[in-house]
N, C-alpha and C positions, 0 to 999 in steps of 0.2 A: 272840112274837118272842124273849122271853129264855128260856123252853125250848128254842126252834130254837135261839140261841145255845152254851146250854149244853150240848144234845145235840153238837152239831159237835164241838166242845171237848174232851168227853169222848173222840170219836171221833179226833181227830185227834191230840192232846196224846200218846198215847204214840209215835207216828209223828213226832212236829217234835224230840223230846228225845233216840228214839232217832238222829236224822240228824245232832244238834248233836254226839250221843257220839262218832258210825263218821266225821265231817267230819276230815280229814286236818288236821294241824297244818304249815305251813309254816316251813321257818326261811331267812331270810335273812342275811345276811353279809356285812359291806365290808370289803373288807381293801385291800392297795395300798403303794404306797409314795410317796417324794418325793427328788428326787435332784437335787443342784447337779452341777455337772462343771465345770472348767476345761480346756482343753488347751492344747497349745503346740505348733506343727507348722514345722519346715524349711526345708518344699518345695511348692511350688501340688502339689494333688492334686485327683484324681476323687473326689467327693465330694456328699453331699446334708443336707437338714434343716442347714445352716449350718453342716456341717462334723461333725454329727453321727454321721449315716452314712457311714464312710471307708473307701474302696475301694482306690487306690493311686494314686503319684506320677504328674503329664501326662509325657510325653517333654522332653528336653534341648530348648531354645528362642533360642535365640544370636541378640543385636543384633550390629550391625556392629562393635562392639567387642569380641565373641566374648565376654560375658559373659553367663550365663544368668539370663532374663528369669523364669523360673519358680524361681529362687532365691530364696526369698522368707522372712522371718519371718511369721509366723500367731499370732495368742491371740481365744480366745472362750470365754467362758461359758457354762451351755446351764440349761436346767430343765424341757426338755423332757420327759422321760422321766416326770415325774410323771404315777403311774399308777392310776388309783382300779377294782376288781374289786369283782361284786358276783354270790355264788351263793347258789341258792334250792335247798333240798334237802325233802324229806319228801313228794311226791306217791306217787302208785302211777298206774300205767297200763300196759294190757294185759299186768299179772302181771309189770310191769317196776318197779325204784325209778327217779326220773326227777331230774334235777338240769340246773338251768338255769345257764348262765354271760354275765356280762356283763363286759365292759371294754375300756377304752379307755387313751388314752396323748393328748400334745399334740404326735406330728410332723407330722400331717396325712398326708395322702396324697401329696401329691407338694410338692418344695421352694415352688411357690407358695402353698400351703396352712400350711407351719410356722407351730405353734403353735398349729393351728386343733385341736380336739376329732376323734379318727379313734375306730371300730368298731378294736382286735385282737382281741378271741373276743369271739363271738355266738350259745351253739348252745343245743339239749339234749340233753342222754346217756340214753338209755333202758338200762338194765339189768339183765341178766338173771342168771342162775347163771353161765353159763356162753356167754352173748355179749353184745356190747354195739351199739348202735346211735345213731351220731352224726348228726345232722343241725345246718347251721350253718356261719359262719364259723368255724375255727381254724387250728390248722399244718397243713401241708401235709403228706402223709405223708412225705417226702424228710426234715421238720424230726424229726427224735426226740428228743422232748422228756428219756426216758433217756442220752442220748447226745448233749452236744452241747457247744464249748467254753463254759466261764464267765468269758469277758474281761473288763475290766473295761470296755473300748471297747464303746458299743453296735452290736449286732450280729449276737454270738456269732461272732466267726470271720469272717464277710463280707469279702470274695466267695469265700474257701475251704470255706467251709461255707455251705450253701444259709439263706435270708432269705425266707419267703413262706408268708401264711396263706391262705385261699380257701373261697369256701363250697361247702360239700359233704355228700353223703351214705355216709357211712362205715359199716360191719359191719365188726365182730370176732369172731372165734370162736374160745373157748379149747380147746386141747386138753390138758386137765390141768394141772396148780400150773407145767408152765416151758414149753409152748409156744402160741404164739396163731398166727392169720391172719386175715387183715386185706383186703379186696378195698374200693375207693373211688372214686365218681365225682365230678369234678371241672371249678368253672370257674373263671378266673386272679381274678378280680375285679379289685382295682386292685394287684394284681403280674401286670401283662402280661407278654408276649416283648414285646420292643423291635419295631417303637415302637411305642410305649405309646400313641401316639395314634390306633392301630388297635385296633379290636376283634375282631382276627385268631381269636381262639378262637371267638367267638359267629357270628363269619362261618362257619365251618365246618360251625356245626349238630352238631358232635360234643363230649362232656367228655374233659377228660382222665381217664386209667384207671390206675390205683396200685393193687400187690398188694404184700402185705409179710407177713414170717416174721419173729418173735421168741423169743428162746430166753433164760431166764431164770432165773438161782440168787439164792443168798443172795450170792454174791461176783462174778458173769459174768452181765453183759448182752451181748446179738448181736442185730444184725438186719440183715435185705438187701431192698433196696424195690427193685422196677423198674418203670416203669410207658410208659407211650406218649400224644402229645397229638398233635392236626389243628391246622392253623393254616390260614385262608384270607384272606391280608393285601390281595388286590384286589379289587372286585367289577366293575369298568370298568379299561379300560385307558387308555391316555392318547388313545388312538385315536378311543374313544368307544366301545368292543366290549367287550360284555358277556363276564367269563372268571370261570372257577371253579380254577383253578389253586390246590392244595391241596397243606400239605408234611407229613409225618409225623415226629417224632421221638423218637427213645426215652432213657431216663434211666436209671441203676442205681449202686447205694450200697451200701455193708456198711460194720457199724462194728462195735467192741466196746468194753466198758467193764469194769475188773475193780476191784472195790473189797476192800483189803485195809487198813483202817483202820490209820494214817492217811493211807494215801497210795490214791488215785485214777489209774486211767491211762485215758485215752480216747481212741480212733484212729478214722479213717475214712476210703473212698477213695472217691470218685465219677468215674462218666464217664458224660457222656451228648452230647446233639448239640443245639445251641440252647440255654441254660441260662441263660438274660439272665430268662426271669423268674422267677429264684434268686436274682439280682442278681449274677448269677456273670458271667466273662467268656465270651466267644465269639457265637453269633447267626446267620445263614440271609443268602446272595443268591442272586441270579440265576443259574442252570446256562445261562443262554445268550442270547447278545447280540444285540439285536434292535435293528439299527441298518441304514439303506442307506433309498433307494428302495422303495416297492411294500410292505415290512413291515405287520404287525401287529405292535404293542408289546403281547404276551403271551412269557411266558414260564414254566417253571417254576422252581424254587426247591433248592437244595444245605446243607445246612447244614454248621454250621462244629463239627466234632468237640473237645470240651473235656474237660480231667483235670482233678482236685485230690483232693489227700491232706493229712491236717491230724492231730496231736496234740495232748493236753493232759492235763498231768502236775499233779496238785499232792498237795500234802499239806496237810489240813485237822487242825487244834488246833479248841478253841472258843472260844480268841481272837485265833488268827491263821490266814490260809491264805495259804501260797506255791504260786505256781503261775509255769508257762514252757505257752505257745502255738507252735505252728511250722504253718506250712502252705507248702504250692506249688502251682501251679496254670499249664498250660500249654496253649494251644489247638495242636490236632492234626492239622490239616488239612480237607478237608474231601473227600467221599468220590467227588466228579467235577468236572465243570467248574466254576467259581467268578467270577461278576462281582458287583461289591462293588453294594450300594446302600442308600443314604445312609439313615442312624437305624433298618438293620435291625438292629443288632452293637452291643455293648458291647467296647471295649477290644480290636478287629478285627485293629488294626497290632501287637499284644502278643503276644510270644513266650512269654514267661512270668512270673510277678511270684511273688513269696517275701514271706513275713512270719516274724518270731521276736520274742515279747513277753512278756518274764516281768512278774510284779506280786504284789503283797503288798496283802493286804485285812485291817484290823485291825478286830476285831468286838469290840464291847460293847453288849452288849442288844440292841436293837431298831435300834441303829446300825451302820454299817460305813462306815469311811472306806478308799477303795482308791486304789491306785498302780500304774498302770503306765507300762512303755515299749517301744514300738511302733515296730519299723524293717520298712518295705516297701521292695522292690525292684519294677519292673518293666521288663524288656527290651523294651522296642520293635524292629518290624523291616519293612524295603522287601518290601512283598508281591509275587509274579510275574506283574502284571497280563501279563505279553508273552505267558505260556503260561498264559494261564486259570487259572492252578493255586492254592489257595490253602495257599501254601509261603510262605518268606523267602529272598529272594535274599543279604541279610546283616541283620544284626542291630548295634545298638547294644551300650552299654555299659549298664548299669542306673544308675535313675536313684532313688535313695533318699530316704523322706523320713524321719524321728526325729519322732516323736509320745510328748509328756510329758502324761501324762493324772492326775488329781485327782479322786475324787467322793467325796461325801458322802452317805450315803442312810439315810432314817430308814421302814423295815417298819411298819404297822400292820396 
C-alpha cells in the first residue's frame, strides 16, 4: 500500500503544483462612499426616497382663502446614498479578461422600501481587444456614464436627464482608438413605464433594443443612442376579454462633452415617446373611448411625445469645482387621439418644467463637502379632453420651488 501511495504521488505531484502555478489570482475591491445631505425646499414637490429624488414643484392649490396650500417650508436629512461597491478582476474566459461588479446603495426600490439595501450594478464584463460583452444589471444605454450632469442633488439631472439601470445583455465593438458601437437587449426591471405596478414590458414577450455610436478624443466625447421598447399593459379587459393590445415606442439622445482643463462643457438633447421609465415626464393612454352600450372595453394605446435638453458647465481646480446645471423639458403632444388613463403618465397635465442650479463642491482628500441651489419651474396646463387631442387648451403660470442642498461625502 505505501509503494501504491508513493507511485500516485510521484505521478501526480507535478500535475497538482503545476495547477496551483497556471490557478488565476483574484483581486477584489471595496470601494464606496458615505454621504450625509440636508436640504431645505419652498414648495410641496414630486418627489421620492423622502425627498431624495426630486422631480419638480405639484401645481398652484388655493383654499378658500386663495392662499396656496402647497406653499410649504420642507427640511430633511438623508444618508441614504451610502454606497458600498465591490469588483473582482483577474479571471480569464474564453480569451477574454472578465471583471465582476457589485453594488448597492440604501434608497430601496421604491418609496415604500427607503432605506432598505437595493442591487444598482450587478454584471460581468467580458473583455476583449477590441469588444466587450456586458451581461447584468447596470445603466441603461440612454445613462452615459461619459456624459452626464454631476449635481450635487441625487439624480444626475432628473427628470431632464434619464435615471435607470436594467438588466441586460450588451456588445461593444470598437472600431479603432475613437469609435465604438454598441447594440443591447433589454428589460426595465424595477424602473418600469408607469405604472409601475404593471409588468407591461414582460407582458409583451419582447426586450427593449438600444444601439449607440461613440466618438472619442483626448478633448471630445459624442454619442447618439436610439433604441425601441413593446409594452403590453392589459391582458383582460374589464369586460372579462382576453386582449393583447400592444404600444411600441421609440427614444433617441446625443450629447457631447469637451474637456479643456479646467473647464468641462456637457450638453444633451433627448426626445422620445413614453419616458416615465427614465423617470422623465410624459407616458401613453388610450387612442380611443370605449364607452356606450354593447362595447368591448379594449382599446389601443397613443403615447405622449416628450423633449429635454440639459447642460453642465463647470470648471474643476483640485480643491474646488464650480459648476451651473440648466435643463428644460416639455411634453409634445401626442401623435393621434389621446384619452387619459389613470397612473399611465408622469406629470401628464405639464406643459413644461425648467431647472437652473449652480453649486460649489469643496474637496480635500477623500472628502468633498458640496453646495448647491436648485430652482425648478413647472407649468401646468387644461388638456382638450373635448377634442381627444392631447394639447393645452391654456396653461398656468409656473410654480417654483428653491431647493438649498448641503452634503458631505467621505470616498473610500
Amino acid at each position: 500500500m505505501r509503494k501504491l501511495l508513493l507511485l500516485l504521488t510521484v505521478l501526480f505531484l507535478p500535475g497538482i503544483l503545476l495547477s496551483q502555478e497556471t490557478e488565476e489570482k483574484i483581486n477584489v475591491t471595496l470601494s464606496g462612499y458615505v454621504r450625509y445631505e440636508i436640504f431645505f425646499d419652498t414648495y410641496e414637490s414630486a418627489d421620492t426616497r423622502d425627498g431624495e429624488v426630486y422631480l419638480y414643484p405639484l401645481r398652484e392649490n388655493l383654499d378658500i382663502n386663495n392662499h396656496d396650500i402647497n406653499q410649504n417650508f420642507q427640511l430633511n436629512m438623508l444618508g441614504l446614498q451610502a454606497r458600498p461597491r465591490i469588483v473582482a478582476t483577474g479571471a480569464n474566459a474564453f480569451g477574454a479578461k472578465v471583471t465582476g461588479v457589485l453594488e448597492g446603495d440604501f434608497l430601496g426600490v421604491s418609496q415604500a422600501d427607503s432605506r432598505m439595501l437595493r442591487l444598482r450594478h450587478g454584471y460581468l464584463n467580458l473583455k476583449w481587444e477590441n469588444a466587450d460583452l456586458l451581461l447584468g444589471h447596470a445603466w441603461h444605454p440612454m445613462f452615459v456614464p461619459e456624459c452626464f450632469p454631476a449635481t450635487v442633488s441625487m439624480g444626475a439631472g432628473v427628470p431632464f436627464h434619464v435615471l435607470n439601470r436594467a438588466p441586460q445583455a450588451r456588445y461593444t465593438v470598437k472600431l479603432g482608438s475613437s469609435i465604438s458601437l454598441m447594440g443591447a437587449m433589454l428589460i426595465h426591471g424595477y424602473h418600469k413605464n408607469a405604472p409601475i405596478t404593471i409588468d407591461a414590458q414582460r407582458n409583451s414577450g419582447l426586450p427593449d433594443m438600444q444601439f449607440q455610436f461613440k466618438f472619442k478624443t483626448d478633448n471630445i466625447f459624442s454619442s447618439f443612442t436610439a433604441g425601441y421598447k413593446f409594452l403590453t399593459p392589459r391582458l383582460v379587459t374589464n369586460d372579462g376579454v382576453k386582449t393583447n393590445e400592444t404600444i411600441g415606442s421609440f427614444n433617441v439622445a446625443a450629447n457631447t462633452k469637451l474637456s479643456f482643463n479646467p473647464v468641462t462643457i456637457k450638453f444633451e438633447g433627448i426626445y422620445g415617446q413614453n419616458l416615465t421609465h427614465f423617470v422623465m415626464i410624459g407616458g401613453y393612454g388610450a387612442s380611443e373611448l370605449t364607452t356606450g352600450p354593447g362595447h368591448v372595453d379594449d382599446y389601443s394605446y397613443t403615447n405622449i411625445n416628450t423633449m429635454s435638453i440639459w447642460s453642465d458647465i463647470s470648471v474643476n481646480f483640485d480643491f474646488l469645482e464650480a459648476a451651473i446645471f440648466g435643463g428644460y423639458s416639455s411634453n409634445l403632444g401626442a401623435s393621434g387621439d389621446y384619452y387619459s388613463i389613470t397612473g399611465y403618465t408622469r406629470g401628464e397635465d405639464i406643459q413644461s418644467i425648467f431647472r437652473v442650479s449652480p453649486r460649489v463642491i469643496i474637496k480635500s482628500g477623500k472628502v468633498d463637502f458640496g453646495i448647491e441651489y436648485m430652482v425648478t419651474g413647472a407649468k401646468y396646463g387644461t388638456l382638450d379632453t373635448a377634442n381627444a387631442e392631447y394639447s393645452f387648451t391654456e396653461t398656468d403660470k409656473y410654480t417654483i420651488n428653491s431647493r438649498m442642498i448641503f452634503s458631505a461625502r467621505y470616498k473610500f
